[in-house]
Residue, then its C-alpha position, 0 to 999 in steps of 0.5 A: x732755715x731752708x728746708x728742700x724736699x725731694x721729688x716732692x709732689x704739689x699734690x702731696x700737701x694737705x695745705x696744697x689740697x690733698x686730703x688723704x694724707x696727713x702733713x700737720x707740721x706742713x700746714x701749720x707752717x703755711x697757716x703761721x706764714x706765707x703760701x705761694x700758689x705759684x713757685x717754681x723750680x727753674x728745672x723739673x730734676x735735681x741737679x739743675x734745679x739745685x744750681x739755680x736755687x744755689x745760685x739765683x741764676x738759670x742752670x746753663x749760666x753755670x753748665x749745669x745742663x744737659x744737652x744729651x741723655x744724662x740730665x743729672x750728675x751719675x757719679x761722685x768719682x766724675x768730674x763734673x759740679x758746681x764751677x768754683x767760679x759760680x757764687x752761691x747764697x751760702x756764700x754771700x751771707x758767709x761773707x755778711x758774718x752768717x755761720x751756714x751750713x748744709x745738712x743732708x743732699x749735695x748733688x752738685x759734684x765733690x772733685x775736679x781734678x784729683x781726689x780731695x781737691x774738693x773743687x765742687x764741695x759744699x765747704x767751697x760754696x760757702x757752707x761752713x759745715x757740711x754733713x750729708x750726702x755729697x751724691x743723693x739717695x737711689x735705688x742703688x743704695x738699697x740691694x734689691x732695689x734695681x740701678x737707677x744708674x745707665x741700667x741699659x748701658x750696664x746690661x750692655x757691658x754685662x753681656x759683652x762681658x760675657x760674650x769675650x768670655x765666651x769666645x775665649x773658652x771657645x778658642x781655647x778648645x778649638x784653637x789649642x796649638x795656637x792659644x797664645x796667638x789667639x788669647x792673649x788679646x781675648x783675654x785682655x778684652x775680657x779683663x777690660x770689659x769686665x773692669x769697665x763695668x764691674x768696677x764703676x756699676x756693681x760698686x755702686x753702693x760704695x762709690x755713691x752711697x756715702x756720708x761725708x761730715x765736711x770733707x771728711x768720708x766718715x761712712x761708706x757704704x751708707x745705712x740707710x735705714x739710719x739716714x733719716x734720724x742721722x740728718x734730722x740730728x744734725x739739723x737740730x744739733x746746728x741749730x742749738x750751736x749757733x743760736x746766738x748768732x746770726x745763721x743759715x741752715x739749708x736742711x736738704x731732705x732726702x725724703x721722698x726719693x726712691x728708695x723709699x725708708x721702712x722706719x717702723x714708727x711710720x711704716x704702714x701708717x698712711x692710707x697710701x702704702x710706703x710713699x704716705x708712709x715716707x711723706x708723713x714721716x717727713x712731714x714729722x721732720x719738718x715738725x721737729x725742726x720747727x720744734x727746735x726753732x720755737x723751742x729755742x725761741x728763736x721763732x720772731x727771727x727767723x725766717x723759716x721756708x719749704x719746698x721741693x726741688x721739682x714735682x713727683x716722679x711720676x713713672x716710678x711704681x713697682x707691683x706694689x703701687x707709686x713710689x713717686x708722688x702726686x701733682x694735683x691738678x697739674x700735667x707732667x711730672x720730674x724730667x716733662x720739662x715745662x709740664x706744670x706737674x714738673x715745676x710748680x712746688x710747695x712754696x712756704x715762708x714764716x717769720x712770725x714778727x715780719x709775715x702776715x700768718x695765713x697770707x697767699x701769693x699767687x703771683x709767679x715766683x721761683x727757687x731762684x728768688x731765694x738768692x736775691x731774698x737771702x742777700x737783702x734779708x743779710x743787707x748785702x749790698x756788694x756788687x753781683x753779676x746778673x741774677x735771674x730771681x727777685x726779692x720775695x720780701x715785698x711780694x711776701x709783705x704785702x707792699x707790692x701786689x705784683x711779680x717782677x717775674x713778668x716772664x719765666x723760661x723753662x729748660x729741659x737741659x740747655x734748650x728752651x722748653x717753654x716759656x710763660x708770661x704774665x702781662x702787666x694789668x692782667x690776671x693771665x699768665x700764658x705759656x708757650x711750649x716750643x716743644x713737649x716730650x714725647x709720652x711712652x707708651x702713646x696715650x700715657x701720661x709720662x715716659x714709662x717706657x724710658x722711666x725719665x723723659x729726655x729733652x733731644x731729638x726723636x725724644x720730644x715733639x717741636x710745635x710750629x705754630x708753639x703750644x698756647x695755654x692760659x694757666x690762670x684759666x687752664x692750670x692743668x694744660x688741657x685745653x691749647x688756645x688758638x686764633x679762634x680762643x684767644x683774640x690776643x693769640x698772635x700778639x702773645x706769640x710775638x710777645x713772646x719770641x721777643x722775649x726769648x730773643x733778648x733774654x738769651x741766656x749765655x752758657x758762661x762756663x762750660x758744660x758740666x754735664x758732658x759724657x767726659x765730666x760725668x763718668x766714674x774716675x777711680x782717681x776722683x773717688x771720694x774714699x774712706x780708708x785705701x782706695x778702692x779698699x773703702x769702707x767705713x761706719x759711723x759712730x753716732x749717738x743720734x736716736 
């Protein structure tokens, strides 16, 4: 049972250090099991970071990364996704005779080619069940939230919109004898202009914002308010099917990302506004699927996990206070690149009959790893192209005191943001930045100005000679090493430009995050009903 949170902070967790917020069911889970120190994701924003936990493997090797501003998949009706050719851990353990599937978050495409042809679905990833969200949850699902969306680009067509219908009320007025010379084509602009950005923007809610039971839309637009007990539900419902057999169950919350959910039962609860409100309503969830586990006593063989997909989003706040979360003692958050805050996650294991209760990890370990742990746990021995996790299992165990990940690369899109080495024999672990986003407004400690930090060009700041940190001493990334600080300053440096060099990390596939594969499609659209007539609601008995 694989839990993923949402943009949730390392900070959030009482078992991670925070004591203002109340995560009983989270911490029991470390406490009864394994706490890694040091997890991280293999990208600081959802949709890379998910294919490279899906896969085990870096996201360019998939194109799943960005090499402009879109750093996320924008619309289910684009073309853009997980590449049928890439194999996932749902699939190889579907392959062992596991029964998998997948409630709640997708976000790694629907079509490719036509609407229906499923190319990017989860069914064809190896999840025999599927029942969620194909796109993810955003402010664009709840009226009043704002767009989450291209905003500027929006804007933008909104007032060329109004600008063409400007000038052709003007022309019609003035140019009277020759409306027809003089209008037709104004008229044409005008219809284009206000379909280019009515149709795919302000229908947002119904394009994005749906529930799909495998490849079935069965509500759209969604209600959200339900959301959360709808998923929970189904999770549980999976569970208690297929007890009796072996199963996967990837549980892909989407608590706590904007927007955030006003379920009465823990509205106001917290002692920090609607973000606690919505962390510890989580936190309740993950108690009541351990409940289904232990209740079903199933607890001795199954492996339970928790994480989150990249650190908290920390430029998202209103007049009311933070909506996104809090990443402890760690610089950056979602979209810094390799920032720590963006890319060191909860990291939770149980399995009561296998792992020693209370133990901590804090060698390196990433998302990633799930692929290779996954395949040995299943005892799968077929042959594999290259992976870029390792098997937990004797870390987790205690038979090997030792990450095999002696260095770790961090992406922002497709370029190499950063790296960090861990040298054999020594507690140190340095990381190198070749470059940093550059902060709005200068001295903050994010892009508030842009609302995400982007990855190119006047975006970002390249550093020659590169940012040097020892995180073992310095996990906050405050205090840069030089010559002077560091004896083995320059060694380490070489050390790691040699590592770059032959670990060069190909882009197999091409790229699924061009401006060609992101943007809406009418005829990709996934539909409940005659398109564009969509809409529908489902009847559920989930309390």
């Amino acid at each position: 049972v694989l839990m993923m949170v949402d943009d949730l902070g390392i900070g959030d967790i009482g078992c991670y250090g925070n004591d203002t917020i109340r995560t009983p069911n989270i911490d029991r889970l470390a406490s009864e099991g394994v706490k890694l120190t040091q997890h991280i994701a293999a990208a600081p924003l959802c949709t890379p970071s998910r294919a490279a936990f899906m896969t085990g493997r870096y996201a360019l090797r998939s194109g799943m990364g960005s090499t402009g501003r879109v750093q996320v998949l924008l619309f289910l009706g684009g073309s853009g996704g997980l590449p049928p050719s890439e194999t996932t851990f749902a699939k190889r353990l579907q392959q062992q005779g596991y029964t998998t599937g997948l409630v709640g978050k997708w976000h790694l495409g629907v079509n490719c080619e036509h609407r229906g042809d499923h190319c990017h679905h989860p069914n064809q990833h190896g999840f025999n069940y599927f029942y969620g969200l194909p796109f993810t949850l955003f402010n664009d699902c709840v009226h009043g939230n704002g767009s989450d969306v291209l905003a500027d680009l929006q804007h933008t067509l909104q007032n060329l919109t109004l600008l063409l219908g400007v000038g052709l009320a003007t022309l019609v007025r003035v140019f009277v004898f020759f409306w027809v010379f003089f209008n037709v084509s104004l008229i044409l602009l005008s219809v284009i202009a206000a379909a280019v950005w009515y149709l795919p923007f302000k229908l947002l809610p119904t394009w994005n914002c749906i529930i799909m039971r495998n490849q079935d839309v069965i509500e759209q637009p969604m209600r959200v308010e339900t959301v959360p007990q709808r998923l929970l539900g189904e999770a549980q419902n999976f569970i208690k099917r297929n007890a009796h057999h072996p199963f996967l169950l990837f549980f892909s919350l989407v608590h706590v990302h904007t927007p955030l959910f006003k379920t009465p039962g823990f509205a106001g609860r917290s002692r920090h506004g609607p973000y606690g409100d919505n962390l510890e309503e989580m936190d309740w969830i993950i108690g009541k699927l351990t409940e289904t586990v232990d209740s079903l006593g199933l607890a001795n063989n199954t492996l339970m996990y928790f994480t989150s997909d990249h650190g908290g989003h920390l430029e998202d706040s209103d007049a009311r206070g933070q909506k996104g979360g809090w990443n402890g003692i760690y610089k950056g958050g979602k979209a810094m690149g390799g920032w720590e805050g963006g890319i060191r996650v909860p990291g939770i294991f149980r399995w009561p009959s296998r792992l020693t209760p209370g133990k901590v990890v804090d060698e390196p370990t990433s998302l990633m790893d799930l692929y290779p742990t996954l395949k040995y746990l299943a005892k799968d021995t077929e042959p594999d192209r290259h992976l870029d996790g390792y098997n937990l299992m004797p870390l987790m165990e205690g038979k090997a005191e030792r990450s095999e990940h002696e260095f770790m690369f961090h992406y922002c899109g497709v370029y190499l943001n950063a790296v960090r080495w861990h040298p054999p024999g020594s507690d140190s672990v340095f990381k190198v930045h070749f470059f940093t986003p550059n902060f709005s407004p200068p001295g903050a400690g994010g892009c508030y100005n842009t609302k995400v930090c982007l990855c190119h060009g006047e975006h970002v700041t390249h550093h020659n000679p590169p940012l040097l940190y020892d995180l073992f001493y310095d996990p906050s990334e405050s205090r840069p090493l030089t010559s002077d600080t560091e004896p083995r300053y320059s060694e380490i440096l070489e050390r790691v430009a040699k590592a770059v060099e032959s670990n060069a990390h190909e882009h197999s596939v091409s790229s699924q995050m061009t401006w060609d594969k992101i943007l809406w499609r009418p005829w990709l659209q996934p539909c409940c009903g005659t398109f564009p007539f969509c809409g529908c609601k489902e009847e559920t008995a989930h309390s």
